[in-house]
Every structure is written in C-alpha cells, then in structure tokens.
mmCIF file of the N, C-alpha and C atoms, coordinates in Angstrom:
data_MODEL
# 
_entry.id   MODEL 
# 
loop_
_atom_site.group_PDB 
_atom_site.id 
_atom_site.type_symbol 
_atom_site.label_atom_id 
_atom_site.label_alt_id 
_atom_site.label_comp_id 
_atom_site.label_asym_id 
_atom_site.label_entity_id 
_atom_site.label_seq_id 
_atom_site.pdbx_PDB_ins_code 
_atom_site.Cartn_x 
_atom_site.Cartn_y 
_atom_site.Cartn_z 
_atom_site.occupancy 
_atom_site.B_iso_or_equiv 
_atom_site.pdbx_formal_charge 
_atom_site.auth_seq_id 
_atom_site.auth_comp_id 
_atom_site.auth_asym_id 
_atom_site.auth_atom_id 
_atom_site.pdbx_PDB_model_num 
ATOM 1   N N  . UNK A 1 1  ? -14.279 3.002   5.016  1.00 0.00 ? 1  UNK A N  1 
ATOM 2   C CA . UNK A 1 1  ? -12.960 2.841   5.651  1.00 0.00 ? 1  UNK A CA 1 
ATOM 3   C C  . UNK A 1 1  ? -12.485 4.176   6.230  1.00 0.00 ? 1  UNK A C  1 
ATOM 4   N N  . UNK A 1 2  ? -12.034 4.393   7.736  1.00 0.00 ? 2  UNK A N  1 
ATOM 5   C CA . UNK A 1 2  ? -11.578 5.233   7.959  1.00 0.00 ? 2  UNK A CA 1 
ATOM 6   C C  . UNK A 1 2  ? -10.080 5.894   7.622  1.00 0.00 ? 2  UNK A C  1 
ATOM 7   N N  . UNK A 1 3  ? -9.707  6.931   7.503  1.00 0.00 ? 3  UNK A N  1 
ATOM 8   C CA . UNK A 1 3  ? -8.434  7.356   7.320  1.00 0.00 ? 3  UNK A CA 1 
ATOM 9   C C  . UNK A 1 3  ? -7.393  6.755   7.343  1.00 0.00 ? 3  UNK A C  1 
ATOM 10  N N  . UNK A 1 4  ? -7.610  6.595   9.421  1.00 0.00 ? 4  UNK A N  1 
ATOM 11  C CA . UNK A 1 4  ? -6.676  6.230   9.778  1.00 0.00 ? 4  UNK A CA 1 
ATOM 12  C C  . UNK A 1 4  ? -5.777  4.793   10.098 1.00 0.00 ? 4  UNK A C  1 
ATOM 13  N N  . UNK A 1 5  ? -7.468  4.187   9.719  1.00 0.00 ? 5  UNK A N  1 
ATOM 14  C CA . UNK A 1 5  ? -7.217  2.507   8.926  1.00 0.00 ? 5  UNK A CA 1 
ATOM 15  C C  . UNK A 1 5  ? -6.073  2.788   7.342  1.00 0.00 ? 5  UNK A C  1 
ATOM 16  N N  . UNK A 1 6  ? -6.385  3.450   6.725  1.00 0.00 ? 6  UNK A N  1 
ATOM 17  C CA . UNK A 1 6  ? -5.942  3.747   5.264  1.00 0.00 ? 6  UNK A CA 1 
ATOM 18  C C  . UNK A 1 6  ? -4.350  4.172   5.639  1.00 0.00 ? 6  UNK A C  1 
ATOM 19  N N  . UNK A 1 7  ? -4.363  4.717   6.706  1.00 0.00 ? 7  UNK A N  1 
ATOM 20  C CA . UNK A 1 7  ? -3.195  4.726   6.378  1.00 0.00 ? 7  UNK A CA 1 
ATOM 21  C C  . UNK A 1 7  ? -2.318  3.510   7.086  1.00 0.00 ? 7  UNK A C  1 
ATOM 22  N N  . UNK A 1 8  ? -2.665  3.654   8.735  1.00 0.00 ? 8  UNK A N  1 
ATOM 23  C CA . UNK A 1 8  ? -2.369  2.240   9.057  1.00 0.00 ? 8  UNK A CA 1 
ATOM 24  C C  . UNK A 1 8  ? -2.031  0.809   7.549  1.00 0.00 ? 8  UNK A C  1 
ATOM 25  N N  . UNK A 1 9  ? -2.784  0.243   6.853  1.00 0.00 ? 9  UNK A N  1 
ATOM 26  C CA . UNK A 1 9  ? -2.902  -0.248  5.945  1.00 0.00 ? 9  UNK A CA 1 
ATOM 27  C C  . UNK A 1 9  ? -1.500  -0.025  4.978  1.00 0.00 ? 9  UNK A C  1 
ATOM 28  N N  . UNK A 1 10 ? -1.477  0.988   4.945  1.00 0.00 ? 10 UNK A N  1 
ATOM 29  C CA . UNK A 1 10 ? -0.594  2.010   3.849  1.00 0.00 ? 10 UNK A CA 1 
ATOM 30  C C  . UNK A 1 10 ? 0.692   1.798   4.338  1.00 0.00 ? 10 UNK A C  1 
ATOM 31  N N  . UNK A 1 11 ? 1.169   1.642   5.797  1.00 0.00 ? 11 UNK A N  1 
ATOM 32  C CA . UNK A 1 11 ? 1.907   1.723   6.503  1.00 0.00 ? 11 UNK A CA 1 
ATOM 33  C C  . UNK A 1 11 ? 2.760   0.590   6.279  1.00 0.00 ? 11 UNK A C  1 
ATOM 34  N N  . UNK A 1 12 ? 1.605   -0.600  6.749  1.00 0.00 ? 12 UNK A N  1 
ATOM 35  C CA . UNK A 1 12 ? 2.243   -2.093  6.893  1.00 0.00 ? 12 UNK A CA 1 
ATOM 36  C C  . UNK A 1 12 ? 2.554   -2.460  4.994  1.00 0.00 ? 12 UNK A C  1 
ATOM 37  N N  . UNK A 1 13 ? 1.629   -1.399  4.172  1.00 0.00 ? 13 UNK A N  1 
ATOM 38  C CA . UNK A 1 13 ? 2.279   -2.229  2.431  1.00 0.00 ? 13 UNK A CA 1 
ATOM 39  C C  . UNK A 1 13 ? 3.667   -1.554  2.256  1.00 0.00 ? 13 UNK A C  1 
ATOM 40  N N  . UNK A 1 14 ? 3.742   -0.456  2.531  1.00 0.00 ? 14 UNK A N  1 
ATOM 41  C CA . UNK A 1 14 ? 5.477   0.343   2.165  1.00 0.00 ? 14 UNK A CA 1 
ATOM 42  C C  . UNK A 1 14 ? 6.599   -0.283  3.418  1.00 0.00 ? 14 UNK A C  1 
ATOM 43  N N  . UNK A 1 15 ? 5.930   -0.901  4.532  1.00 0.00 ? 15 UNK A N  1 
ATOM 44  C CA . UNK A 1 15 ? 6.653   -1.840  5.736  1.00 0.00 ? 15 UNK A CA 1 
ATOM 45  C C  . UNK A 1 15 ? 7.374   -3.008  4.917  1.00 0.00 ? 15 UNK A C  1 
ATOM 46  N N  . UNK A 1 16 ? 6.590   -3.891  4.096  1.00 0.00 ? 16 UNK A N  1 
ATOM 47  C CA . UNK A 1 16 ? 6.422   -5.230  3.421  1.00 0.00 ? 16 UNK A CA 1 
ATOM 48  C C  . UNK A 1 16 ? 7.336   -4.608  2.070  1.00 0.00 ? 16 UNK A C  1 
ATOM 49  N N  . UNK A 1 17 ? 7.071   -3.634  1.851  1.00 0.00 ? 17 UNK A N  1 
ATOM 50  C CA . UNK A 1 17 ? 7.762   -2.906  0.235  1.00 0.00 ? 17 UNK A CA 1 
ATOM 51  C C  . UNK A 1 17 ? 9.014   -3.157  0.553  1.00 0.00 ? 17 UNK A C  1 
ATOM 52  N N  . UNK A 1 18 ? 9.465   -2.149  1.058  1.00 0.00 ? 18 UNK A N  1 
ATOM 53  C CA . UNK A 1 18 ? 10.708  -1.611  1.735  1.00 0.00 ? 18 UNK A CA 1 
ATOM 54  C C  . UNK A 1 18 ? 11.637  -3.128  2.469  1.00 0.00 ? 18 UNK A C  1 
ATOM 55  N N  . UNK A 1 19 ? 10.864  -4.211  3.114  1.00 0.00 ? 19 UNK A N  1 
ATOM 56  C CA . UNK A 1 19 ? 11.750  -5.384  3.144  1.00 0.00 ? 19 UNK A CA 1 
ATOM 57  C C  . UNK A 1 19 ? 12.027  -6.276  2.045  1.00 0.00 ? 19 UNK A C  1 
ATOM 58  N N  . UNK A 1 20 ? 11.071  -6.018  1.396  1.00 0.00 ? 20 UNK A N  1 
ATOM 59  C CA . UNK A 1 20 ? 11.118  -6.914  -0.030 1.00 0.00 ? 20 UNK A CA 1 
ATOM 60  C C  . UNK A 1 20 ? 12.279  -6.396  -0.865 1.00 0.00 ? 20 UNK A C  1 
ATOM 61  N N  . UNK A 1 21 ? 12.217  -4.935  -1.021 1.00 0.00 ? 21 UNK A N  1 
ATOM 62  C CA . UNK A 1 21 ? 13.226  -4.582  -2.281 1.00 0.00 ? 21 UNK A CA 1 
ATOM 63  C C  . UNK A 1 21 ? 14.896  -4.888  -1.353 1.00 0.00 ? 21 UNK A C  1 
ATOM 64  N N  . UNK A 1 22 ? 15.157  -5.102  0.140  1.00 0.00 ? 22 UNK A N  1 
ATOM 65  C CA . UNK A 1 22 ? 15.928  -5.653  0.522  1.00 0.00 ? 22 UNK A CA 1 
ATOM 66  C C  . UNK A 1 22 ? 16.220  -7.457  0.223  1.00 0.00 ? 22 UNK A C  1 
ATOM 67  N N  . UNK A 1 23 ? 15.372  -8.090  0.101  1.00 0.00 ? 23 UNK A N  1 
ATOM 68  C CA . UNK A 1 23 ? 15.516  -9.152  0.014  1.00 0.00 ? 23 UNK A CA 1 
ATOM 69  C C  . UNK A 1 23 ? 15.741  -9.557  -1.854 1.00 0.00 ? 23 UNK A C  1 
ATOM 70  N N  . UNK A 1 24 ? 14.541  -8.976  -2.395 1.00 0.00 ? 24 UNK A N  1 
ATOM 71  C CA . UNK A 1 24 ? 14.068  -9.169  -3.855 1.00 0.00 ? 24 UNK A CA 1 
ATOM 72  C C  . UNK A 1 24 ? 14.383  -10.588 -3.961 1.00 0.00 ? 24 UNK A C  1 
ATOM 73  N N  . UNK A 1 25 ? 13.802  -11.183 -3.921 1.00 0.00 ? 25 UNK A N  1 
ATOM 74  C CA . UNK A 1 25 ? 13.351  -12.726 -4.012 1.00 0.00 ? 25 UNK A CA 1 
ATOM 75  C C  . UNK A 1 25 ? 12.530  -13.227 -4.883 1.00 0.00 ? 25 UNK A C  1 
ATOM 76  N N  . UNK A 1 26 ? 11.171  -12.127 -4.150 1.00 0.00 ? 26 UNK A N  1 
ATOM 77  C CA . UNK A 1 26 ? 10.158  -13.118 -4.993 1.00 0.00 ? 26 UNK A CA 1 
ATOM 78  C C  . UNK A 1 26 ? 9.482   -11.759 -5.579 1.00 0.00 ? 26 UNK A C  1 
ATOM 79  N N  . UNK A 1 27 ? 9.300   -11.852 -6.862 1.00 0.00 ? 27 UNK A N  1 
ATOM 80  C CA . UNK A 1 27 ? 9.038   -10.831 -7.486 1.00 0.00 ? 27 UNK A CA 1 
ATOM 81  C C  . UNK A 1 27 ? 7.571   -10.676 -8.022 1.00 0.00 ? 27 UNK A C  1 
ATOM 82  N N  . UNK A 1 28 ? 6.891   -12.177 -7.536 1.00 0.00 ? 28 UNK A N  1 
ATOM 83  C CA . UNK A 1 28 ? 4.891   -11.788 -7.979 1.00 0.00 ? 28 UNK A CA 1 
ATOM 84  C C  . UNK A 1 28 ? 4.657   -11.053 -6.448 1.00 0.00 ? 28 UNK A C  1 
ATOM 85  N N  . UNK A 1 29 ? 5.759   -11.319 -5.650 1.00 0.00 ? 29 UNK A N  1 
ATOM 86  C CA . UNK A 1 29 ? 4.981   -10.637 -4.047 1.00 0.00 ? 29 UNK A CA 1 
ATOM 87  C C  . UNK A 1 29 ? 5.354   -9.293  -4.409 1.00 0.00 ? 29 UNK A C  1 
ATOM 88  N N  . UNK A 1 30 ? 6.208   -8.717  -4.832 1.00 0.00 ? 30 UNK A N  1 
ATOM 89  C CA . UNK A 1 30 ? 6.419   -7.529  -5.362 1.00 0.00 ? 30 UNK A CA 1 
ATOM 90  C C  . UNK A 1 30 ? 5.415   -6.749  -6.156 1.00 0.00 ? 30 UNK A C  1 
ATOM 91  N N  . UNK A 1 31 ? 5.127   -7.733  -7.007 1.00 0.00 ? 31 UNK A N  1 
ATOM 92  C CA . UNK A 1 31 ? 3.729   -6.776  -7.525 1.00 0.00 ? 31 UNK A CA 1 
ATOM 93  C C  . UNK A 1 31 ? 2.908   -6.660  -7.025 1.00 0.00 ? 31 UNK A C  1 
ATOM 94  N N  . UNK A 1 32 ? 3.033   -7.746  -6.529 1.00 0.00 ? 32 UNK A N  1 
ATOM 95  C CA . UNK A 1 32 ? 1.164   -7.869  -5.304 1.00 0.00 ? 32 UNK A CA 1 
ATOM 96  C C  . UNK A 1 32 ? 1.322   -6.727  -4.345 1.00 0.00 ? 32 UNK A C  1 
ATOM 97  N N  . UNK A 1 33 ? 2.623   -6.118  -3.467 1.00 0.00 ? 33 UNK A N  1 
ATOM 98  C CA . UNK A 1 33 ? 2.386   -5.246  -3.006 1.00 0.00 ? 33 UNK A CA 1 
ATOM 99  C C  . UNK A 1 33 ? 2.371   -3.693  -3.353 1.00 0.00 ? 33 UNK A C  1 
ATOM 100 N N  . UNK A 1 34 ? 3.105   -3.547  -4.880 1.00 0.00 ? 34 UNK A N  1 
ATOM 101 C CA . UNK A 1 34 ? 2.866   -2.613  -5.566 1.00 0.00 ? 34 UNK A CA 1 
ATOM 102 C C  . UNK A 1 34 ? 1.199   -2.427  -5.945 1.00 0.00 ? 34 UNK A C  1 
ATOM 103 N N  . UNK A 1 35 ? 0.788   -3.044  -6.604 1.00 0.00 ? 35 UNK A N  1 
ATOM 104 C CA . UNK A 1 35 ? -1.001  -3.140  -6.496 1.00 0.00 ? 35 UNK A CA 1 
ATOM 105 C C  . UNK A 1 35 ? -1.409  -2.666  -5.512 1.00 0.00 ? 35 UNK A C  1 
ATOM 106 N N  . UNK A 1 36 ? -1.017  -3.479  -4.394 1.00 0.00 ? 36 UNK A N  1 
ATOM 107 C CA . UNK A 1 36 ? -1.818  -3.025  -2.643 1.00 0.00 ? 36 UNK A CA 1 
ATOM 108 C C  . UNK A 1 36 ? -1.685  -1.588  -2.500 1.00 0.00 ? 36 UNK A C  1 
ATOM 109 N N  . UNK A 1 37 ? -0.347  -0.780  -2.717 1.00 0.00 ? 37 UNK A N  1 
ATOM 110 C CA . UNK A 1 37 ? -0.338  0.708   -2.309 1.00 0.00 ? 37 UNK A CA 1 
ATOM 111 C C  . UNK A 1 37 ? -0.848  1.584   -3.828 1.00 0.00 ? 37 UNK A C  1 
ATOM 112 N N  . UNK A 1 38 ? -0.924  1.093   -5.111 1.00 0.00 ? 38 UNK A N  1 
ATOM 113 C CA . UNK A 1 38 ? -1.428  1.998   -6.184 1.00 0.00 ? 38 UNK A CA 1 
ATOM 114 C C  . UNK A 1 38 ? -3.042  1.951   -5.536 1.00 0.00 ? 38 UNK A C  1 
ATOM 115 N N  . UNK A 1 39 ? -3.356  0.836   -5.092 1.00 0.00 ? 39 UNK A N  1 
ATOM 116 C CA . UNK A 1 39 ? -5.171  0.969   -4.375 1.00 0.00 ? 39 UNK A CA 1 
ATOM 117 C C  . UNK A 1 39 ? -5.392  1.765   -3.485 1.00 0.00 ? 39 UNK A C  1 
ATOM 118 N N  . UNK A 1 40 ? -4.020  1.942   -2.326 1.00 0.00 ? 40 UNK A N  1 
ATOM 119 C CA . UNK A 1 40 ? -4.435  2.718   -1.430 1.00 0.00 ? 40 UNK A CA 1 
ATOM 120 C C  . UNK A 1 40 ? -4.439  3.756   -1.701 1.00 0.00 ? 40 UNK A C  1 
ATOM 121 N N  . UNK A 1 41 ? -4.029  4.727   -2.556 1.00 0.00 ? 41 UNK A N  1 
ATOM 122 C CA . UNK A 1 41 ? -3.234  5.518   -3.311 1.00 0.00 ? 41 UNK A CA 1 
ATOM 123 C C  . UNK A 1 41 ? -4.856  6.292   -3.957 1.00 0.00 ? 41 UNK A C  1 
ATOM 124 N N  . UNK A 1 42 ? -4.994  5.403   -4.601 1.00 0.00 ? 42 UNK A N  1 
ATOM 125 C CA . UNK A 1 42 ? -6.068  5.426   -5.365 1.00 0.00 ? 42 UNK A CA 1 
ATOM 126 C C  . UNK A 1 42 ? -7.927  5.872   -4.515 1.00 0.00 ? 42 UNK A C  1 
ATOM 127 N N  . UNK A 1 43 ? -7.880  5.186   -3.165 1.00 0.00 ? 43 UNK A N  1 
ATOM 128 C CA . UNK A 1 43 ? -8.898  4.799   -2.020 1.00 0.00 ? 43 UNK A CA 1 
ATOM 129 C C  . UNK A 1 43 ? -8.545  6.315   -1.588 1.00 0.00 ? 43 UNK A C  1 
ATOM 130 N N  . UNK A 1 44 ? -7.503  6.453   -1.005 1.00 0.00 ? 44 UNK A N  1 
ATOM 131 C CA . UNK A 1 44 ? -7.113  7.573   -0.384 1.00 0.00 ? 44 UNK A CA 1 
ATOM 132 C C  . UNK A 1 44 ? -7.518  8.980   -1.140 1.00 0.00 ? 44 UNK A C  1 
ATOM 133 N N  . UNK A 1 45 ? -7.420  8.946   -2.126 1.00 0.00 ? 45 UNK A N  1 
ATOM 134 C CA . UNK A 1 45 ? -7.494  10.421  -2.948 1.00 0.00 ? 45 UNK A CA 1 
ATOM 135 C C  . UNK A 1 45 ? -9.377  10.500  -3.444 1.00 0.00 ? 45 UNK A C  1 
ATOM 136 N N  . UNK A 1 46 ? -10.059 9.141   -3.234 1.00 0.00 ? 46 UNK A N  1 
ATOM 137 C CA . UNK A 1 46 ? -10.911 9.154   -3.399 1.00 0.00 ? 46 UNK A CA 1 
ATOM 138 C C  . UNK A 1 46 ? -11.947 9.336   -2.272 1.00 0.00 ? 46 UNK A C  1 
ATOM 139 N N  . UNK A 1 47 ? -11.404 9.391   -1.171 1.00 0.00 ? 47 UNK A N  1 
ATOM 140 C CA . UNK A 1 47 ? -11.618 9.314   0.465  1.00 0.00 ? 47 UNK A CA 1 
ATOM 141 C C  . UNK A 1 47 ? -12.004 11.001  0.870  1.00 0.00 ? 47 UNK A C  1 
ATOM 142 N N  . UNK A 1 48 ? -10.331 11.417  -0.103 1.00 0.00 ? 48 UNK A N  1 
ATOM 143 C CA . UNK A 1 48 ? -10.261 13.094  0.209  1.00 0.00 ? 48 UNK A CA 1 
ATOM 144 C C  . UNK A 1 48 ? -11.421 14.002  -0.400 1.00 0.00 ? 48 UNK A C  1 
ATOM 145 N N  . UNK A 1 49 ? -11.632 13.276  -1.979 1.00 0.00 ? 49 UNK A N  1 
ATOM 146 C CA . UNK A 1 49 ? -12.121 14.056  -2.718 1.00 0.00 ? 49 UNK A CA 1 
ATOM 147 C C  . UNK A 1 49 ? -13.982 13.581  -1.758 1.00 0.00 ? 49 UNK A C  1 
ATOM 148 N N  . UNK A 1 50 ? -14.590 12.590  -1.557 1.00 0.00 ? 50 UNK A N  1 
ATOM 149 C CA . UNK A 1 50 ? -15.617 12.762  -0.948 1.00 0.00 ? 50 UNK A CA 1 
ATOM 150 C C  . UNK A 1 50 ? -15.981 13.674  0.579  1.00 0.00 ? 50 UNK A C  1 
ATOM 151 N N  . UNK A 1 51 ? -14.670 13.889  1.093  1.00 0.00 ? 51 UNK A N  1 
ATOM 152 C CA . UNK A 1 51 ? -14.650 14.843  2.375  1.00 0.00 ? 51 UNK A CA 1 
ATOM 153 C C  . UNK A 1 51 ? -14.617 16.129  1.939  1.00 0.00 ? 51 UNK A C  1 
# 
C-alpha cells in the first residue's frame, strides 16, 4: 500500500469519525471506525519503520 493511499484512507476514516461523533447514533459504526484508524495507525508506523 502506498502512503498516499494510507493516508487518503486515513482521511475518509477521521471524515466518517468526525460526522459520527456529530450525529452519535449508532455506536457499533463507531467502533468499526475507531478500529479502521487504530489499523491505519498501526499500517502507517509499520510502513515508516520498513522505509
């Protein structure tokens, strides 16, 4: 995966975050997108450390 996919990616989960904690509705989509950015999070630092 490139970077700038990763972050793109990264972009649209804190996009989806950030409307959710406006709405807070539904709270398994909440985790699901908390998961999505601890991975990217996770992908990302593992991305750095192989460069």
């Amino acid at each position: 995966m490139h970077i700038n996919a990763l972050y793109e990616v990264g972009f649209q989960c804190l996009v989806i975050h950030l409307k959710n904690k406006i709405s807070n509705k539904n709270v398994k989509f909440a985790i699901a997108v908390k998961y999505c950015f601890i991975k990217l999070v996770i992908l990302f630092f593992t991305q750095s450390l192989l460069l």
